[in-house]
Every structure is written in C-alpha cells, then in structure tokens.
C-alpha positions in Angstrom: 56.8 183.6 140.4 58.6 182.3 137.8 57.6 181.2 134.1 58.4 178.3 132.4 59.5 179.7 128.5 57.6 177.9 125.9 58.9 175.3 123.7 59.9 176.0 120.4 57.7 174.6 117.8 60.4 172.0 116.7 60.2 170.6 120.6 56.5 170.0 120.1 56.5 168.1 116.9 59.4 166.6 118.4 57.6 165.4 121.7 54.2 164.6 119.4 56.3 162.3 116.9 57.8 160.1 120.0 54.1 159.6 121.9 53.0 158.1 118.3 52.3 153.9 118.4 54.8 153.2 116.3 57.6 155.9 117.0 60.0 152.9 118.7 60.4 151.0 115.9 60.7 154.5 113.6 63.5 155.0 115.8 65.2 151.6 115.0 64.8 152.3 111.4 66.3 155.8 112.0 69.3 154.1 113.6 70.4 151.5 111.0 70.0 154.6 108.9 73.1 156.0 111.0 70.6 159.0 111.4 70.0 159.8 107.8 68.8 163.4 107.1 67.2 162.7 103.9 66.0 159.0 104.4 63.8 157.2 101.7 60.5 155.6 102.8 59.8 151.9 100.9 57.0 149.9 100.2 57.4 146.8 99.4 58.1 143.1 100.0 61.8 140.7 100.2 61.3 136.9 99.8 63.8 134.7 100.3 63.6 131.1 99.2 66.0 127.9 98.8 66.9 127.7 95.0 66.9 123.9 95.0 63.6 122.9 96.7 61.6 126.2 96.2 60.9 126.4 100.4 60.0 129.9 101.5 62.5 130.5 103.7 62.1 133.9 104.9 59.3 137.0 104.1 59.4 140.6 104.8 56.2 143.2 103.8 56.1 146.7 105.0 52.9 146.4 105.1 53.5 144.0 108.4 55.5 147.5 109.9 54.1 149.3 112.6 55.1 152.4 110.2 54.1 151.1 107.0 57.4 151.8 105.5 61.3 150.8 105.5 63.8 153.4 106.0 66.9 153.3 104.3 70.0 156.0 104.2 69.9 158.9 100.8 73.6 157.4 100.8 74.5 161.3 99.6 77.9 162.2 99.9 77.5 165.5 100.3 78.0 166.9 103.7 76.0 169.8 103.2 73.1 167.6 102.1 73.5 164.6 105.3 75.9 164.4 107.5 75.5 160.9 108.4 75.6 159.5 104.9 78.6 161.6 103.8 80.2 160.4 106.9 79.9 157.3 106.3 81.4 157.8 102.6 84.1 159.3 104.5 85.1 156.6 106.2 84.6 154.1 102.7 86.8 156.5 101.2 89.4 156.5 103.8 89.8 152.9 103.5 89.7 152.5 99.6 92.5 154.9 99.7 94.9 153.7 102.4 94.3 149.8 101.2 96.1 151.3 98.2 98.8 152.4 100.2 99.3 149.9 102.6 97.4 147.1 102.0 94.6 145.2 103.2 90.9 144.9 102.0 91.6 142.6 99.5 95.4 143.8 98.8 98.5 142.4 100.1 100.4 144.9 102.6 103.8 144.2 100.1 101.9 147.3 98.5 103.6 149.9 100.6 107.1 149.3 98.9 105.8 150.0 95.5 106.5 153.8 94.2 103.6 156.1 94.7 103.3 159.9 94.6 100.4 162.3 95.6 100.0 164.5 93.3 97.8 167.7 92.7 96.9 169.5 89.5 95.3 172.9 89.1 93.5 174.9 86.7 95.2 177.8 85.1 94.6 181.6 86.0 91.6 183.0 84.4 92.2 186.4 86.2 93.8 187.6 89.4 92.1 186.9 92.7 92.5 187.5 96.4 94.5 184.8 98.2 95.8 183.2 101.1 99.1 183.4 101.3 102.6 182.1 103.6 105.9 183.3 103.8 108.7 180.4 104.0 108.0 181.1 108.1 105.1 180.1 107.8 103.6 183.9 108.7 100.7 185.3 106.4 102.2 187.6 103.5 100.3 190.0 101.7 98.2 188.0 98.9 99.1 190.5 95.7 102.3 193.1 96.9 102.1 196.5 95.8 104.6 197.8 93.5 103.7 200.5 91.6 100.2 200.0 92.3 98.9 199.3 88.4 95.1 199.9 87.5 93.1 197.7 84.9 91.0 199.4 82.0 88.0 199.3 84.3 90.0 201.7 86.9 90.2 198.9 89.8 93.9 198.2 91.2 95.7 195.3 90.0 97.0 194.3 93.5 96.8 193.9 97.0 98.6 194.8 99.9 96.2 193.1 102.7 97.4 189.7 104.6 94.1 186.9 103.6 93.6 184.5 106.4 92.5 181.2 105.0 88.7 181.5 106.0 88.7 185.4 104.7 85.7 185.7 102.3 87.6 187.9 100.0 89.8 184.8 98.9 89.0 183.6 95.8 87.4 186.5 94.9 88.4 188.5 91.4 90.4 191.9 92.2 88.0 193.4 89.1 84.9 191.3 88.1 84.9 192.7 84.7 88.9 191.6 83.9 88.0 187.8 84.9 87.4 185.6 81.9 84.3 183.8 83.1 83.7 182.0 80.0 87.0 180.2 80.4 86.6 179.3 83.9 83.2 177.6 82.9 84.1 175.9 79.9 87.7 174.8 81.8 85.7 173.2 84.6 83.0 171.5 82.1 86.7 170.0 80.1 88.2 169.4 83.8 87.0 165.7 83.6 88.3 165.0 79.8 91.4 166.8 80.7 91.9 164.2 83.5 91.2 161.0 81.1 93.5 162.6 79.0 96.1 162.4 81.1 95.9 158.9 82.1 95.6 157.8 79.0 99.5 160.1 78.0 101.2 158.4 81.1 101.8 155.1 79.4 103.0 156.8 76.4 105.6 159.0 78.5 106.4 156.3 80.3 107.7 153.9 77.0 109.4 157.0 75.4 111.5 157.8 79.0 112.4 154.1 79.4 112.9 153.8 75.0 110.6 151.4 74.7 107.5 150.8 73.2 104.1 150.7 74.3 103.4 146.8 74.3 106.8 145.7 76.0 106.0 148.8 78.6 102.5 146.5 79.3 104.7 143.4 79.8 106.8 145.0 83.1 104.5 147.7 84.0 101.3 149.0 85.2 100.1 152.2 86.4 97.7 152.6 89.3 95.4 155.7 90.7 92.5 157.2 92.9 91.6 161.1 92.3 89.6 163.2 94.1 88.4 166.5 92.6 88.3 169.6 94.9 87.0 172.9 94.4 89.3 175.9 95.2 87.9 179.1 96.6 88.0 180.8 92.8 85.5 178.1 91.9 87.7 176.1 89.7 88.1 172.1 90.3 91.4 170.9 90.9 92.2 167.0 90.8 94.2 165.3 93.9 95.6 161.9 93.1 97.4 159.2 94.8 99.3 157.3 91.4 101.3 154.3 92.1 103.6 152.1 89.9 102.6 148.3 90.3 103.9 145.3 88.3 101.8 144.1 85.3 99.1 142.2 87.4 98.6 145.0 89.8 99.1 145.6 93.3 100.7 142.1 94.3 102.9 142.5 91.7 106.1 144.4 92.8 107.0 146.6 89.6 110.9 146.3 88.0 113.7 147.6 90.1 114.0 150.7 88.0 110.9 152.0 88.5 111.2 154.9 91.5 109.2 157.8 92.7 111.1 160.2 90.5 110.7 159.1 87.2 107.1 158.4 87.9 107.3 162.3 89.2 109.1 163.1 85.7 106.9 160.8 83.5 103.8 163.0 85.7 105.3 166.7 84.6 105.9 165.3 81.2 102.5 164.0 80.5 100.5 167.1 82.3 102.4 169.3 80.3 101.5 168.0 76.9 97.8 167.4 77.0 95.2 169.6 76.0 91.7 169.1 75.1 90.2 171.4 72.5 87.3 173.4 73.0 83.8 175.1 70.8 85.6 178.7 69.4 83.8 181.1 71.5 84.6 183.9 68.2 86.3 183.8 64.7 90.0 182.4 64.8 92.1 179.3 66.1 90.3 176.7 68.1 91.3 177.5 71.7 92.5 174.3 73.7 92.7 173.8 77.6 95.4 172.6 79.8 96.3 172.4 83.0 97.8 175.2 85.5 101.3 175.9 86.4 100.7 174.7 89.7 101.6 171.2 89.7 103.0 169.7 93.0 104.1 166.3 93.2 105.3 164.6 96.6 106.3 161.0 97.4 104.2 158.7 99.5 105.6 156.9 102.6 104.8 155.3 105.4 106.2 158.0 107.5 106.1 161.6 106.5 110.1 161.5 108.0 111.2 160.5 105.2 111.3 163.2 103.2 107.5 163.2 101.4 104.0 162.7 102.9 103.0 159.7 104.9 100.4 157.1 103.4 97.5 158.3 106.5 97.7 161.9 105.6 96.8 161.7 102.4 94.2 159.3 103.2 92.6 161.5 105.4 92.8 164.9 103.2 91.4 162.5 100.5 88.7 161.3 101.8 88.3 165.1 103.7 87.4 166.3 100.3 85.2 163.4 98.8 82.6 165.2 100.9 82.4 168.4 99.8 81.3 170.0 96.3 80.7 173.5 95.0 79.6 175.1 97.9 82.4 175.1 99.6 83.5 177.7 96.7 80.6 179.8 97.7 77.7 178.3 95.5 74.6 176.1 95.9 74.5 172.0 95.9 71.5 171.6 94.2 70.5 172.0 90.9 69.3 175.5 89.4 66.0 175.2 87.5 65.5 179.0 86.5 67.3 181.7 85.4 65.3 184.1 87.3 66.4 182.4 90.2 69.7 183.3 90.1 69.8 186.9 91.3 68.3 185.8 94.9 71.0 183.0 95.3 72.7 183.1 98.6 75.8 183.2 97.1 79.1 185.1 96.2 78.8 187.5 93.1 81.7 185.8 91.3 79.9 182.6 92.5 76.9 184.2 90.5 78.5 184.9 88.1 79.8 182.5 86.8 76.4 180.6 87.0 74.8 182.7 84.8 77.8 182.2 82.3 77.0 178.7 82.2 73.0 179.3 81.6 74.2 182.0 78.7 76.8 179.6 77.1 74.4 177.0 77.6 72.2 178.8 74.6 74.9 178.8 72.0 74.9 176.2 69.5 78.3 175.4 69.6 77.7 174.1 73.5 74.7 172.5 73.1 76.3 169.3 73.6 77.8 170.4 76.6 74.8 170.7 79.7 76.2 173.8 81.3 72.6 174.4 82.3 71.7 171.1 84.2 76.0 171.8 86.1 75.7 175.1 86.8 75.1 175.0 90.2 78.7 173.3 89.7 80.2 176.1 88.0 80.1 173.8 84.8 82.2 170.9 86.3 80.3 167.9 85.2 82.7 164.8 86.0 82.8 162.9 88.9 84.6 163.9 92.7 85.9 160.6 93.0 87.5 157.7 90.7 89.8 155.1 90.8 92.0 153.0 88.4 90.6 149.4 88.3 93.5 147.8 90.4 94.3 150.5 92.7 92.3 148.5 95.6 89.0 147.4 97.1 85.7 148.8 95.4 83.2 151.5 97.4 80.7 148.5 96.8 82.6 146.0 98.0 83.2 148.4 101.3 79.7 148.6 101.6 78.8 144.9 100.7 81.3 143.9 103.7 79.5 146.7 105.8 75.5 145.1 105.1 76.9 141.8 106.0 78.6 142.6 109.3 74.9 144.3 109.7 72.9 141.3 109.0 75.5 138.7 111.2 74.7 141.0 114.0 70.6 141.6 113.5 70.8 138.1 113.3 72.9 137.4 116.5 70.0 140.0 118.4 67.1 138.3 117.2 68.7 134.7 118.1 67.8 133.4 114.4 70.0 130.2 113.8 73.1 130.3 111.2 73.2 130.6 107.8 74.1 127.6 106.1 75.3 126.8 102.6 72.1 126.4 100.8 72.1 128.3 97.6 69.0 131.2 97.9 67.5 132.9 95.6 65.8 136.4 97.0 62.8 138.2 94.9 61.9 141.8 95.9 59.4 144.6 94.9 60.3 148.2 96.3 58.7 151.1 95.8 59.2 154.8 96.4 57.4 156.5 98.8 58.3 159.6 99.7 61.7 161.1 101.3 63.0 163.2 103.8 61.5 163.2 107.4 58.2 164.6 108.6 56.7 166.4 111.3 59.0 166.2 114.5 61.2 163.3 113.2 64.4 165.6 112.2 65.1 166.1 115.8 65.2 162.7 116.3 67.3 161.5 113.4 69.6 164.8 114.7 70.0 162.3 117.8 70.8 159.3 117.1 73.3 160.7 114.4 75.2 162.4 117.2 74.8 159.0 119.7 76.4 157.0 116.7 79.0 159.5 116.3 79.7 159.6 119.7 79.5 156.0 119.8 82.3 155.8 117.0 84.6 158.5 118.9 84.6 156.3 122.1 85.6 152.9 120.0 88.3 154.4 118.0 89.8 155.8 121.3 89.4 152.7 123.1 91.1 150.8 119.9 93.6 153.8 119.9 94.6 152.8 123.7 95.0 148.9 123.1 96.8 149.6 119.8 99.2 151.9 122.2 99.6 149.5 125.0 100.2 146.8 123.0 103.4 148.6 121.1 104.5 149.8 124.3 104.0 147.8 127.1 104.2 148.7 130.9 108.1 148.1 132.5 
C-alpha cells in the first residue's frame, strides 16, 4: 500500500492561515498589494469630509477589518528584497524613461526629434580583474592574454589566459588580492555620486565655450535634460547609465536651435567627463588625491529605431529600468545593512566583496572620513548616492506615475462596490496611521507567493493580448 508523503511544514501553516475567519479579506489586501513580500500592517483611521459644509462623507477604521489591520506594499525597489514591489518600480521606471524619449505622460511626442545620447561612465581601474570578454565576432576571447606571463611582488601572475563566460564567478574578481587598491575603490564609490553632480553641473560650461558663448546667452537657446541610473559592475564599483537630451529653454516641448546635434552633445559629454574631479581626505603625507572618471566612456545616439546607426529609444528604456532594480548584490554582497564588524567574516559573500567591506568599516575610523558614513554604506561597498535620478524636465515624476496608478485603483474599487461618482465638491481627508508590524506571518508567505505570480501572469496575458491588436491593426488581413 502506498503512503501519502507528508506536507512540508510551510503547506501546513499555509493550509492553517487560509481556514482562519478572516483569511478572505487578508487575501484581498494581499492582492492590491500586488503580492508584497514585505507588506506593512496599519492601524488607523481615513476620514473624508466636504470642506464647505463639514458633512462626513466617508470613514474607514481598521479596527472595523476582519484582520484588524490594512496592508500596504514595502514599495522596495530592490528585487532581491520583493519582487512584486520592484516590479512594479520597473515598470514606473520604464515609463519615466521612454516619456523622455518619445513622449507622452505629460510630454508632447515632438520629443523624439530632439538630440539625445545614452551614455555610460565607469570608474577607473583600481587593479586588474578577471573579465568577460568578446572578440569583434562576437566569440569569447581570453579575459587577460598571456605574453610573457609577468608575476606581481606577491608572486601571483599578472594575466590570464582562460575564456570568462559572462555568469563565471571569477569575473570581477582581483588576479592578486593584495595588488588591489581597496581603499580607492571604496572612497571612489562613496565620491561616485558628487562626481556625477559634478558633471552636470560642467556641461553647461562646455557647452558655452564649444558654441563661444557665454553662460547666460547659452540659458536663453538651450537646456540640457537627463535620467541616470547607477549600476554595479561585477568588480563592485558603480558605474552611471544616462539618457541626456538637448531640449529648448522651456524643456521638452521646446525644440532646441538647429545647431544643436547628437555629436556635439557627444563632444560637449567627453569634454566635460574628462575635466572633473572631486577631491578626496589624503589617505598619507603628500598631494591631495582627486577622483575621476574611467577611460571607459561610451556614448551612442538615441533613435527611434536602432537601424539608424545608434540604439533605439525602447532598448534603453528597458536596460534602464532592468537595472533600477538591482543594487550591490548583484556584485556579490549583501542588501541590507551591516551592523557589526564581527559579522563580516561569516558573510555569504565573495572575498573581494569582503573585502572591501571591511575597508569601509576601517576607513570609517579615521578622522579624516568621519564625515563620510562608510560604515552605515558598507554593505554598498561605500556607494552612498542614489540608483536613480532625473533632471527636473526630463519627464513625468515616479509620484506622479504612482498618483495616476492609486487613482485608476480607486475608479475601479469604486466601479466594484457600485458607490456613485465623484463629484466636484472640494474634500478635505484627515488620517491617523500607525505602524504595526511588517513582513507576513505564519503561513501567509505562500500565499502572497501566489497571487504575485496570478498578477504576473495576469500582466503577461494583457500585454500579449495588446501586443496582437497593436499587430493587427498595423497590418491588417488582405
């Protein structure tokens, strides 16, 4: 006779969390959370009432919830951290950036004519490391070709002869440990953010000296427009990706002059990368060191279509808003803060990885960084700015895309519910919220695990249905 194998532990609490009283409207929650892995739990109360005569017009208590609580989404962007939540900023991101590109949200679609590059800077080489690298056939090449097979002053070989596929773990990693200038990389990633503002604020300086003008009369004909992402490469150094576009002086509706193209915003770019520097603490007697950006800058016009010669508007988009998910860890680290040093050595992580993190807890005790919170960024590897930014004109704003988003919620909870329209009467609503705990509890991660992947599916199906029409109607039957 056969046995029945028991369920795991996770199925129980699973099963026990759905026969509970108030598990369907849990469930409802965990759906307008788009299946939130870390959810917050509110107390609290909304009132809404009309500002002219004082009538209550609508109330909503948690304590009047079968659970007690309201749900609502982390909103982390981090895909290690939610899936849902970064998914969602995914998505925001996507549309912030293409709106800038070619139009809509807010700007008009004339956008797509004005000159734009993507454009990617990089940190310079602390010390040489494993890589991934392509012939011009496209076929893997060995990452560091041996010559005459050099040795460093620690007796470890200064190259490599072995082909790196992308996902190798040995990518990014130092060929000696003890050659790698760690302090650098740290203190380069903690400047990465200043190095950026930097720039931005050289470009309208470049710009006026290309064109012989000056500054003011440049501000009467010209403005420049951006969005950056930062990314991490496997060396655990941030590199910035940024679409930077040349509008007329009241933004994107304003076509720019005739003689400003895609290369001389590309030579105004090189110009102005290659003259800033920021300045940094002298880690010994002697000059003040100063850091700048890497050799490695690549700059390709934006198009509609990548057939014309650059990179078309929806790719970059998409690799954009690819990265403004991930952080550190996908450089081999952790994405959560490090409280203790003592922690450190039993870090899942790669030793350069580790390494560098305890840099940043030892620099972090000098009194020439004290300013600097290495400490409180070192699960960062000392980069401290923010993954993603925007000029104030590029296009829509992240809460804008999300204020659109709770009101296309809201039209339909009240469509479900049958409440009548909203009219014009000026509201005014009071709330009280309180924290009251996060994450889920016993048995409800499988759940939220659910209804993530329904809504996900849910998603695939309508953009493939959407995909169709948008194909039949370009191309319609003989």
């Amino acid at each position: 006779m056969s046995t029945v194998p028991p369920f795991s532990s996770d199925i129980l609490a699973a099963v026990q969390r759905a026969a509970m009283p108030d598990f369907t409207r849990w469930q409802r929650m965990v759906y307008a959370t788009g299946g939130c892995a870390q959810p917050v739990r509110l107390h609290g109360e909304r009132i809404t009432v009309d500002a002219g005569t004082g009538e209550v017009l609508d109330v909503y208590r948690t304590a009047d919830e079968p659970t007690g609580f309201l749900l609502t989404a982390c909103g982390n962007r981090r895909a290690s951290r939610c899936p849902a939540c970064s998914a969602t900023y995914k998505d925001d991101t996507y549309h912030l950036i293409i709106s800038g590109l070619r139009g809509g949200k807010g700007v008009p679609e004339d956008v797509s004519g004005h000159p734009r590059v993507f454009a990617t800077f990089t940190a310079p080489s602390f010390g040489a490391v494993h890589a991934h690298r392509e012939g011009k056939d496209g076929k893997t090449v060995p990452c560091r070709p041996r010559r005459d097979v050099p040795v460093c002053e620690h007796g470890r070989l200064e190259s490599c002869g072995a082909r790196h596929d992308r996902d190798d773990p040995q990518v990014g990693q130092p060929l000696c440990l003890d050659c790698y200038d760690y302090q650098g990389a740290v203190l380069w990633n903690a400047h990465a953010g200043q190095l950026w503002r930097e720039f931005t604020k050289a470009m309208p300086s470049v710009f006026a000296r290309l064109l012989g003008v000056i500054r003011t009369e440049l501000r009467r004909t010209l403005r420049l427009s951006y969005a950056k992402v930062a990314e991490y490469q496997a060396r655990g150094l941030v590199h910035f990706h940024a679409v930077i576009r040349l509008d007329g002086p009241e933004g994107p509706a304003d076509r720019p002059p005739d003689w400003a193209t895609a290369p001389l915003l590309d030579r105004a770019i090189r110009q102005a990368a290659g003259q800033v520097a920021v300045p940094v603490p002298s880690r010994s007697p002697g000059p003040v060191p100063v850091l700048g950006w890497g050799d490695q800058l690549d700059v390709r016009p934006v198009y509609v279509s990548s057939d014309l010669g650059g990179v078309s508007d929806q790719r970059v988009a998409s690799y954009v808003a690819k990265y403004a998910t991930k952080g550190a860890e996908s450089a081999g680290t952790v994405d959560r803060p490090i409280r203790n040093i003592w922690d450190i050595t039993s870090l899942d992580v790669t030793e350069h990885a580790r390494r560098m993190i305890l840099t940043c807890f030892s620099l972090g005790e000098l009194p020439q960084y004290r300013d600097i919170p290495l400490r409180r960024w070192a699960h960062m590897l000392g980069y401290r700015g923010h993954f993603s930014t925007k000029s104030r004109r590029y296009s829509t704003t992240l809460g804008d895309l999300r204020q659109a988003r709770a009101d296309h919620r809201a039209e339909q909870a009240r469509l479900i519910l049958g409440l009548p329209e909203r009219d014009d009467r000026e509201t005014i609503t009071l709330q009280d919220w309180r924290y009251a705990g996060s994450g889920h509890r016993h048995g409800e991660a499988f759940w939220a695990d659910n209804a993530r992947q329904h809504i996900v599916t849910a998603r695939k199906i309508a953009r493939e249905r959407e995909d169709n029409r948008t194909a039949a109607a370009e191309c319609p039957p003989l």
